[in-house]
C-alpha positions in Angstrom: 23.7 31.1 14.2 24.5 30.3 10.6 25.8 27.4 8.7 29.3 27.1 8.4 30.8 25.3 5.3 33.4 23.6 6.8 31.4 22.5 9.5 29.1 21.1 7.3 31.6 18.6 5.6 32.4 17.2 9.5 29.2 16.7 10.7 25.8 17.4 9.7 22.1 16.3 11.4 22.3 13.4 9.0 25.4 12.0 11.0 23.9 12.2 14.3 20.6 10.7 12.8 22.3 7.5 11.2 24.2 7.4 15.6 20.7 7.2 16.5 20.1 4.2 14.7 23.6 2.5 15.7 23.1 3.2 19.5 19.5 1.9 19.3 19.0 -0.1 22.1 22.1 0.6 23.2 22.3 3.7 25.1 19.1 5.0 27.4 16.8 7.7 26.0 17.6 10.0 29.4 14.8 11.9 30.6 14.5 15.6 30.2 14.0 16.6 33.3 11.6 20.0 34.9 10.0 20.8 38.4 7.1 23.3 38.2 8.3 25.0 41.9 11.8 25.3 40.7 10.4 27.1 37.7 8.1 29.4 39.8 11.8 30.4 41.6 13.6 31.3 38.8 10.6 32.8 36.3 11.0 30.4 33.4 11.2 27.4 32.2 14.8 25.2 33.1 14.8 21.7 31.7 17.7 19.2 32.4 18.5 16.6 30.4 19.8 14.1 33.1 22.6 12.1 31.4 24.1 11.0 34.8 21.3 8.0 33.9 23.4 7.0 31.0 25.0 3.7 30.9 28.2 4.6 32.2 27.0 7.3 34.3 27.8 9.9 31.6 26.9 11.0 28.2 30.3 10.0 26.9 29.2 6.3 25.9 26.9 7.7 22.9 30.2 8.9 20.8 32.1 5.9 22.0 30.1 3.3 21.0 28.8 5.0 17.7 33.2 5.4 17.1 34.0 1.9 18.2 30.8 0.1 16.1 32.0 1.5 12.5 35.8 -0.5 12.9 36.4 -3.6 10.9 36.9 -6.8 12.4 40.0 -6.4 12.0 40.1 -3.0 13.7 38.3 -4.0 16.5 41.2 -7.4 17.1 43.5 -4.9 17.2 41.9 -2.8 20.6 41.2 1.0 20.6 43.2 3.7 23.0 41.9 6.6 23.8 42.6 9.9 26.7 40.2 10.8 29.1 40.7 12.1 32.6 37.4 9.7 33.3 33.8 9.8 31.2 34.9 9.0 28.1 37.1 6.3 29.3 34.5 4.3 30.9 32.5 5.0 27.5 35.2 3.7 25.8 36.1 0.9 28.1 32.1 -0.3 27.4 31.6 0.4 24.5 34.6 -1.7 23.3 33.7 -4.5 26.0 30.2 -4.6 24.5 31.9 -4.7 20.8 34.5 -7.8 21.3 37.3 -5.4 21.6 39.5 -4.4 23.7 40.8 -0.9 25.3 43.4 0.8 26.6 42.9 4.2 28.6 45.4 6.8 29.0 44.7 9.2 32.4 46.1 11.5 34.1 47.4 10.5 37.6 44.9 12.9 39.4 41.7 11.4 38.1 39.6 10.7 40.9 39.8 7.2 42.0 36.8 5.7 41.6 37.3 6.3 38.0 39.9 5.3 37.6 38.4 1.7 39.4 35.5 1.8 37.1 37.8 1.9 34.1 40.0 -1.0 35.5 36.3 -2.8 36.6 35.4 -2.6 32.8 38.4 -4.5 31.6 40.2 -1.7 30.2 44.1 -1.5 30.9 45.0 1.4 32.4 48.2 3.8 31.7 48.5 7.4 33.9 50.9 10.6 33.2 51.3 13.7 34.9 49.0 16.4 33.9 51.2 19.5 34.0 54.4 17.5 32.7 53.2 15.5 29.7 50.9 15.5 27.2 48.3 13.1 26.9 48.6 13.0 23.3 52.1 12.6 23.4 51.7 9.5 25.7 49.0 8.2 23.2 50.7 8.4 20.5 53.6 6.8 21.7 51.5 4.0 22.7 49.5 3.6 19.7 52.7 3.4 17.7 54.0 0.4 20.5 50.9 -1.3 19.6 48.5 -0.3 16.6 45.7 -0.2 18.5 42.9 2.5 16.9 42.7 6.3 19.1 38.9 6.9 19.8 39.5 10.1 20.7 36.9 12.2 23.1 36.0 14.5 20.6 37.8 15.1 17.5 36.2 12.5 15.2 33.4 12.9 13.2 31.7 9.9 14.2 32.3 10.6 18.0 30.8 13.9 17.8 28.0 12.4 15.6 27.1 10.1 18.7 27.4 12.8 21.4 24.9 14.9 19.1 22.5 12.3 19.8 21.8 14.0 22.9 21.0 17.1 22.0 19.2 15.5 19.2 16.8 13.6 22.2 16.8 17.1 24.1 15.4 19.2 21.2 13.0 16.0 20.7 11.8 16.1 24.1 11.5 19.7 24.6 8.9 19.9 21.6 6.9 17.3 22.8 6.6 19.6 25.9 5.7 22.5 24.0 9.0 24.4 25.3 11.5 24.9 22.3 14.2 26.0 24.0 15.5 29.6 24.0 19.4 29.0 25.2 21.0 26.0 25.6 24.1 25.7 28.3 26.7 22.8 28.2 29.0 22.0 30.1 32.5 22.4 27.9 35.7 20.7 28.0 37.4 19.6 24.5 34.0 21.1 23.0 32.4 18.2 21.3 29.4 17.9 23.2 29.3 22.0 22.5 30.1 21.4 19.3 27.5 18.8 18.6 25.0 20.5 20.4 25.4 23.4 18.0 24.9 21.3 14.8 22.1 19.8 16.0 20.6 23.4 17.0 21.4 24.8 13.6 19.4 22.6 12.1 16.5 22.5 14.2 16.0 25.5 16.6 17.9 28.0 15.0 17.0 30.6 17.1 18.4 28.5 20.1 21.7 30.3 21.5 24.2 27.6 22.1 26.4 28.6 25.2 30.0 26.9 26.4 30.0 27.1 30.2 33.4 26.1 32.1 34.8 26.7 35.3 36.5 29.8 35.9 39.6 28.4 35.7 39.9 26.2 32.9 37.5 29.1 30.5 40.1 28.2 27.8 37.0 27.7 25.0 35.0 31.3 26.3 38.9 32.9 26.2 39.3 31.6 22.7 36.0 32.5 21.5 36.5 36.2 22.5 39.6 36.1 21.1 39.2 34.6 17.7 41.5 31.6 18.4 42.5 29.0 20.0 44.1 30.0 24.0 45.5 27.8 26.1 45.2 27.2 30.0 47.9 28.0 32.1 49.6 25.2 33.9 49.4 24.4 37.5 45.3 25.4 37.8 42.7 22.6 39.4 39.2 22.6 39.7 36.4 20.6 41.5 35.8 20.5 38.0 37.3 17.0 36.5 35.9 15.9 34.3 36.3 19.6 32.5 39.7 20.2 32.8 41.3 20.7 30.0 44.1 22.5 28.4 43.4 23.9 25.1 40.1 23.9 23.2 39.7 21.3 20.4 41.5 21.9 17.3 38.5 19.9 15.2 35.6 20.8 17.4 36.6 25.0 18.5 35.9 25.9 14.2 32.5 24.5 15.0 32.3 26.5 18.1 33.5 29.2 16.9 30.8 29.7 13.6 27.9 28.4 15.6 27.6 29.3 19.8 26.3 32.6 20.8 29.1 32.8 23.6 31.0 31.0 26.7 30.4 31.9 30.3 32.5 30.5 33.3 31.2 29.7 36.8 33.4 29.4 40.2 33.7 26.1 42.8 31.7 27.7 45.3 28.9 28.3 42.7 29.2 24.7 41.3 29.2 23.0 44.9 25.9 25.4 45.2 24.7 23.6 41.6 25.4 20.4 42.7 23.0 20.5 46.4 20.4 22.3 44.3 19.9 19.7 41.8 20.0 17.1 44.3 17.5 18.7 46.6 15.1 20.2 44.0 15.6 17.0 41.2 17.0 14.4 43.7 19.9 13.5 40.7 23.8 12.9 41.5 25.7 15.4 39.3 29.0 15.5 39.2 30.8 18.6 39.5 31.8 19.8 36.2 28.4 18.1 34.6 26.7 20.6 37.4 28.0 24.2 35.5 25.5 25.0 33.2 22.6 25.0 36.0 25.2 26.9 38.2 25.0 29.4 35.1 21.6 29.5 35.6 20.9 30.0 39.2 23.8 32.6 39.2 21.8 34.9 36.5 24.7 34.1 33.9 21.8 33.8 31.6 18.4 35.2 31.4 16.0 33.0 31.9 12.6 34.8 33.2 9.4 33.8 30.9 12.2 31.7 28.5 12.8 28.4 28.7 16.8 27.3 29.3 18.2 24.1 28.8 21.2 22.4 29.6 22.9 18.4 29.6 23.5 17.2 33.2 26.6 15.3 31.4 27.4 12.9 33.8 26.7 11.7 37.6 30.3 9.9 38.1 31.4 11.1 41.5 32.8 9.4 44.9 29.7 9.0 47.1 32.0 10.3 50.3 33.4 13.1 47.9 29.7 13.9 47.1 28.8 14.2 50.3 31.8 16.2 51.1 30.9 18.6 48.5 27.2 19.1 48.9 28.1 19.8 52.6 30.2 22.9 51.4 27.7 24.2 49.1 
């Protein structure tokens, strides 16, 4: 990996250092997790950082609140809007509740349910549109015009990706302290900022970490665009187990980043998810929601090497329906 100039301008180790200090106290230090008998299955070393024990239930609050905390009064009075088919929305809708301001959460109509609830349950006002007939940024801006309020969006803002870094920032932290730097790290992509963050971060202080964007099969629109140079959209009409994930285009901020700075993307099916999701709950006892549950999927599928190295990847979020939890560690 090398540095890229215009990456550097966006966001740089500095930035996520300076979100450490803002989400002090704020946001939990997750644990990176190993077990010694999983490792004696696979040959090496897998560590999991378990954000699905972040405030929220998901990484998503750290870029959020870090966002959300640099507005003016005056900003903040005015309420923030934002897209998210679920994390980032409760982030957002937390973040602005623990900030005095207000939120307003644009989803699509086939976000799971209790998501949809824990947004409303946070305060947050909530608008849906149809996933394969409008476009969430369409409906955004639309709004934002009706109302002024300020976009915080998911990924593509410096000060949002700056916050998200702060994970991989703990990760790197934590895996040192083990004695384990990291040979490849795996996370779970949808817009790319997490990727993109976790990149930076990387960059700076494992370079020889590879950096890998892992997706469901069918939403591989960032391991698609990497092999091809530019950005490539997901056809319409596709689902996935995969929510939180889903999305239709890499990041026109965050896919540069990607593009200079991760060694590749890899894509994992359903089945092998619904396989990654009993696995870590048997062999770590941690909920992980389906598309935060790719990159160990990767893993146990052999999408990676990972005899006598050490892989890492970001459990991003545990926000899943116990009865559809259940359901779905019965079919893997």
């Amino acid at each position: 990996m090398g540095q890229s100039s215009a990456m550097a301008h966006l966001l740089g180790l500095g930035d996520v250092r300076q979100a450490t200090e803002v989400l002090r106290g704020v946001v939990v230090r997750t644990p990176l997790l190993e077990n010694p008998d999983v490792n004696a299955l696979l040959g090496g070393r897998l560590m999991i950082k378990a954000e699905c024990a972040q405030r929220t239930g998901a990484f998503k609050i750290r870029g959020a609140y870090n966002r959300i905390a640099q507005m003016s009064a005056k900003e903040r009075a005015k309420g923030v809007i934002t897209y998210s088919s679920g994390n980032h929305a409760l982030g957002v809708a937390r973040a602005a509740l623990l900030l005095g301001s207000s939120a307003l959460i644009v989803m699509p109509s086939d976000a799971p349910q209790a998501k949809i609830d824990g947004v409303k349950a946070l305060g947050a006002e909530v608008v849906t549109f149809e996933r394969d007939s409008e476009s969430s940024d369409d409906v955004v801006a639309r709004i934002r015009a009706q109302t002024g309020r300020i976009i915080v969006p998911p990924s593509a803002d410096a000060r949002v990706l700056a916050g998200a870094g702060t994970t991989a920032l703990e990760l790197f932290e934590q895996a040192d302290a083990l004695g384990a730097a990291p040979d490849a790290v795996l996370i779970p992509c949808g817009g790319g900022g997490l990727t993109a963050a976790t990149a930076v971060v990387a960059d700076a202080l494992a370079p020889d970490a590879r950096v890998y964007a892992v997706e469901p099969e069918l939403f591989d629109d960032t391991r698609r665009s990497l092999e091809a140079g530019t950005r490539v959209a997901n056809p319409k009409g596709r689902r996935t187990i995969c929510d939180s994930i889903m999305t239709p285009i890499p990041n026109e901020v965050t896919f540069p980043i990607n593009l200079d700075l991760l060694a590749g993307g890899i894509a994992v099916s359903d089945t092998q998810v619904r396989a990654a999701m009993r696995f870590a709950y048997e062999q770590f006892r941690i909920v992980v929601e389906p598309g935060a549950a790719v990159g160990i999927a990767a893993v146990l599928n052999g999408m990676v090497a990972i005899e006598d190295r050490v892989v890492a990847t970001v459990v991003t979020g545990g926000n899943v329906d116990p009865a559809r939890f259940c359901e779905l560690l019965r079919t893997g």
